[in-house]
VOBA-1610 file (N, C-alpha, C; in pm, whole numbers, padded with zeros to 5 digits, always signed):
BEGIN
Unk+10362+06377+11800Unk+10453+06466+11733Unk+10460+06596+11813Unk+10557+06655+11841Unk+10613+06789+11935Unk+10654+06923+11801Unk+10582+07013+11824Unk+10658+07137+11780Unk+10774+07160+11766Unk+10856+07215+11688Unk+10984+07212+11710Unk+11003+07369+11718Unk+10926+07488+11747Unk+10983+07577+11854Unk+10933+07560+11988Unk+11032+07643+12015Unk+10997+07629+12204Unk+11035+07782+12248Unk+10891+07792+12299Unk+10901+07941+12358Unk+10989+08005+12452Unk+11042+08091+12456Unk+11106+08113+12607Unk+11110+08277+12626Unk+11189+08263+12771Unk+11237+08386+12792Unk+11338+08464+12735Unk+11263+08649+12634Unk+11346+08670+12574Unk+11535+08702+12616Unk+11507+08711+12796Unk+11664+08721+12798Unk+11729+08661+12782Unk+11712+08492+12747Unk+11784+08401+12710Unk+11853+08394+12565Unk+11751+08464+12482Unk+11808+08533+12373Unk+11945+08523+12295Unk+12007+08493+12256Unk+12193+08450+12229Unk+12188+08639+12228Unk+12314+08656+12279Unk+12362+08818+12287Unk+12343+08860+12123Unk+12404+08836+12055Unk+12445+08881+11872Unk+12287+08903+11883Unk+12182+08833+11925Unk+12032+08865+11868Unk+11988+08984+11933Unk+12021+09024+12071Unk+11950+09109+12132Unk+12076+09255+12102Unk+12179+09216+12089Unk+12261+09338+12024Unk+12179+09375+11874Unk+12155+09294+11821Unk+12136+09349+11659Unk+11999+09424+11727Unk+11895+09377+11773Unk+11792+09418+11827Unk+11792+09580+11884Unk+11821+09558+12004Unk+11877+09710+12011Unk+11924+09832+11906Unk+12050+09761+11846Unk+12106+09862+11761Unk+11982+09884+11634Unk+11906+09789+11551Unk+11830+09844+11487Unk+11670+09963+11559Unk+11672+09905+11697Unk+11551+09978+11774Unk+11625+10141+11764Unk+11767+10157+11785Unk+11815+10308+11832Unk+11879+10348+11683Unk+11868+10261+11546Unk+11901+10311+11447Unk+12056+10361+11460Unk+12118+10247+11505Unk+12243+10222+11503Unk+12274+10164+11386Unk+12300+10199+11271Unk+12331+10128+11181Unk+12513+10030+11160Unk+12582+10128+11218Unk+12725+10016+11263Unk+12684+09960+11338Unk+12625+09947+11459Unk+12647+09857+11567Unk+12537+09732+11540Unk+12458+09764+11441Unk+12365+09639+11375Unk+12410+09570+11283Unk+12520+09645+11168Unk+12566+09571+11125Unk+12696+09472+11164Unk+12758+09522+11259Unk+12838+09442+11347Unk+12834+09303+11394Unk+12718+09269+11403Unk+12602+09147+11474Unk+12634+09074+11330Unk+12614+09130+11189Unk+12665+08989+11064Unk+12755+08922+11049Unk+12737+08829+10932Unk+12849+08757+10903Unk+12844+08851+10765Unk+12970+08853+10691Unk+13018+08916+10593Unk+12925+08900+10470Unk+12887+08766+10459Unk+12789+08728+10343Unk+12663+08692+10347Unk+12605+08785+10487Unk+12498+08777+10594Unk+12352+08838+10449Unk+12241+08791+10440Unk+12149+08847+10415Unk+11998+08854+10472Unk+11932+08927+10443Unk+11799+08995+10501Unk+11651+08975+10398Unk+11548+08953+10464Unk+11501+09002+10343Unk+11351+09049+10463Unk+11328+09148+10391Unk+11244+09220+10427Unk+11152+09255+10348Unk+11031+09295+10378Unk+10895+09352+10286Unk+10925+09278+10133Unk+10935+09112+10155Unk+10992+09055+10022Unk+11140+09111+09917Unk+11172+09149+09966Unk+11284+09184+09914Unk+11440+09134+10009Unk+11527+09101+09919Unk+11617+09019+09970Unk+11699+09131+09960Unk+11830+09123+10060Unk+11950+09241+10049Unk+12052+09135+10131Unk+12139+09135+09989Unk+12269+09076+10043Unk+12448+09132+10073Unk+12476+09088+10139Unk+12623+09126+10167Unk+12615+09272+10241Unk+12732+09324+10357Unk+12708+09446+10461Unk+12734+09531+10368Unk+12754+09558+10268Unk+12677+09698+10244Unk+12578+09740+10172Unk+12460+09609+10104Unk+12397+09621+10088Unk+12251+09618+10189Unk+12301+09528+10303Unk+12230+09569+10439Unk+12222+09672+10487Unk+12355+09791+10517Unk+12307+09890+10541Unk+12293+09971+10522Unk+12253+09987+10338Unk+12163+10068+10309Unk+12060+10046+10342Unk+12019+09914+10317Unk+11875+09875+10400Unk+11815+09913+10521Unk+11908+09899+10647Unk+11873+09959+10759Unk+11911+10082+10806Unk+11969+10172+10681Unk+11975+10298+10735Unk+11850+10386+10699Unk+11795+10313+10550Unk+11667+10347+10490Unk+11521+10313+10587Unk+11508+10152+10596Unk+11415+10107+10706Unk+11423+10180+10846Unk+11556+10240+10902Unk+11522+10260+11082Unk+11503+10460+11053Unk+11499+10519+10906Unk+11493+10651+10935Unk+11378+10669+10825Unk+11315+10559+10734Unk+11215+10614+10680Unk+11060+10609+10742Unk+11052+10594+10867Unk+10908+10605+10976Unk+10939+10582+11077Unk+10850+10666+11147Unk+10887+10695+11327Unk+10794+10586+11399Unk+10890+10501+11473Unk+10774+10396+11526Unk+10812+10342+11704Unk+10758+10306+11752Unk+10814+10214+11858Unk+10780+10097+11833Unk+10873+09984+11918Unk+10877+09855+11915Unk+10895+09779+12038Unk+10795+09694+12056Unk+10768+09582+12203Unk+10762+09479+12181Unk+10901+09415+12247Unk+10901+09264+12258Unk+10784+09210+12272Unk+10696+09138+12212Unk+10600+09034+12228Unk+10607+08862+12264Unk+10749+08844+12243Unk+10780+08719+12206Unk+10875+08656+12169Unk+10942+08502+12202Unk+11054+08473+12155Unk+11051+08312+12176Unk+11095+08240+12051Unk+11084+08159+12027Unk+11280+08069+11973Unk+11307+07973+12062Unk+11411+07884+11954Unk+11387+07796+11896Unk+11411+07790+11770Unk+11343+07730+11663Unk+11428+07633+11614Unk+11527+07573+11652Unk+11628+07474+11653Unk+11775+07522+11628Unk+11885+07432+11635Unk+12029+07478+11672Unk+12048+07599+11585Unk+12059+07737+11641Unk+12135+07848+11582Unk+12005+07888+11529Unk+11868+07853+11560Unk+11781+07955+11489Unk+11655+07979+11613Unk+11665+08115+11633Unk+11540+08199+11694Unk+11464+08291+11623Unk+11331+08312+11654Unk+11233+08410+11604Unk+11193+08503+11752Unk+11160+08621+11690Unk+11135+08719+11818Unk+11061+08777+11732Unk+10901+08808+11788Unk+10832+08872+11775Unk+10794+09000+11828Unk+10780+09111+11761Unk+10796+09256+11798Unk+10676+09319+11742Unk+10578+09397+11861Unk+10519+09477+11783Unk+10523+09608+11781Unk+10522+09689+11649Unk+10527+09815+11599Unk+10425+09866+11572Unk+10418+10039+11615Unk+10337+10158+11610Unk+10405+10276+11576Unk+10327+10277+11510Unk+10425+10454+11440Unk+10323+10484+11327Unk+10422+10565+11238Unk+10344+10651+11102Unk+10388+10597+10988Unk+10353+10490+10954Unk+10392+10327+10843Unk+10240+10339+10811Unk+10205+10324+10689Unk+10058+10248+10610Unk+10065+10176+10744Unk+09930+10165+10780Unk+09862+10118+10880Unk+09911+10087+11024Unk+09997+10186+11084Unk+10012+10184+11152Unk+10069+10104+11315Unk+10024+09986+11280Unk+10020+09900+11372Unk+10076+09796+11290Unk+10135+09652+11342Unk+10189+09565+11307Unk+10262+09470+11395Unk+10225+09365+11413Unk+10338+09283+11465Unk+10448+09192+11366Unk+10559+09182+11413Unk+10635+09175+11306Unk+10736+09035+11371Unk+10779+08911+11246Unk+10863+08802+11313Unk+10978+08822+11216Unk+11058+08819+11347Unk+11228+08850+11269Unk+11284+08718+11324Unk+11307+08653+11194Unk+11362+08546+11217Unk+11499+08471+11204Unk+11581+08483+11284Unk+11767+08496+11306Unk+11800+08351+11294Unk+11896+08326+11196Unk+11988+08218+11143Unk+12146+08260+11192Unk+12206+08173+11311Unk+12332+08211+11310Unk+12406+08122+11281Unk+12548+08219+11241Unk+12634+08129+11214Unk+12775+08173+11284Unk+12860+08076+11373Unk+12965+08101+11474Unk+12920+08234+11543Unk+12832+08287+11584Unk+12827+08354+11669Unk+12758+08484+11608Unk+12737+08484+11483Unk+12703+08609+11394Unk+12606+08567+11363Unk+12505+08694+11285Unk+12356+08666+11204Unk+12416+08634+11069Unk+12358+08512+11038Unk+12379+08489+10897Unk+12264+08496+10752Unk+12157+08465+10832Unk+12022+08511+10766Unk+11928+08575+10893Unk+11857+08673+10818Unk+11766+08765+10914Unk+11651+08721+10805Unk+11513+08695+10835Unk+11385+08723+10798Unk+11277+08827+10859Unk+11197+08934+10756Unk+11143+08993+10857Unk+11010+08982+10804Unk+10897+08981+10878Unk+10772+08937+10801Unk+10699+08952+10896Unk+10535+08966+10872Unk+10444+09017+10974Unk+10391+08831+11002
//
């Protein structure tokens, strides 16, 4: 029996993943939400947030409520239209440190589900 992710190089990345990437790293909140599909949802720190404008309240709250940096660690495709990229974060968050798996569901070319979870 074989794993069914397969590691790779993150520049291989589908563009929509490493655009949303970026734009949430520089707290771009249009240019992250741009990367969805209309009925795109998230769920983060257990909490689910659906449809773009309930996303970006989400990521205007998440990319300005703690100062952190973030380093590619990792990247994984996890079968047709789904990758995980692992990122780790440092900043001024309860405990400071964290590695974190954001896990991207696309659909025609857009994020259709985002997961974010340590």
């Amino acid at each position: 029996m074989t794993d069914a992710t397969t590691p790779f190089d993150a520049t291989d990345l589908p563009d929509v993943v490493k655009r949303y990437l970026r734009a949430h790293n520089e707290h771009d909140v249009p240019a992250a939400s741009a990367t969805l599909t209309p009925d795109a949802t998230v769920t983060d720190d257990g909490r689910t947030y659906e449809g773009i404008p309930a996303i970006e309240r989400w990521l205007d709250r998440a990319t300005s409520e703690y100062t952190y940096t973030t380093t590619l660690i990792g990247a994984e495709h996890d079968g047709p239209d789904r990758y995980t990229v692992t990122q780790h974060l440092e900043g001024d968050f309860p405990g400071g440190t964290v590695d974190l798996r954001y896990r991207f569901a696309l659909d025609q070319g857009l994020i259709s589900h985002l997961t974010i979870a340590p």
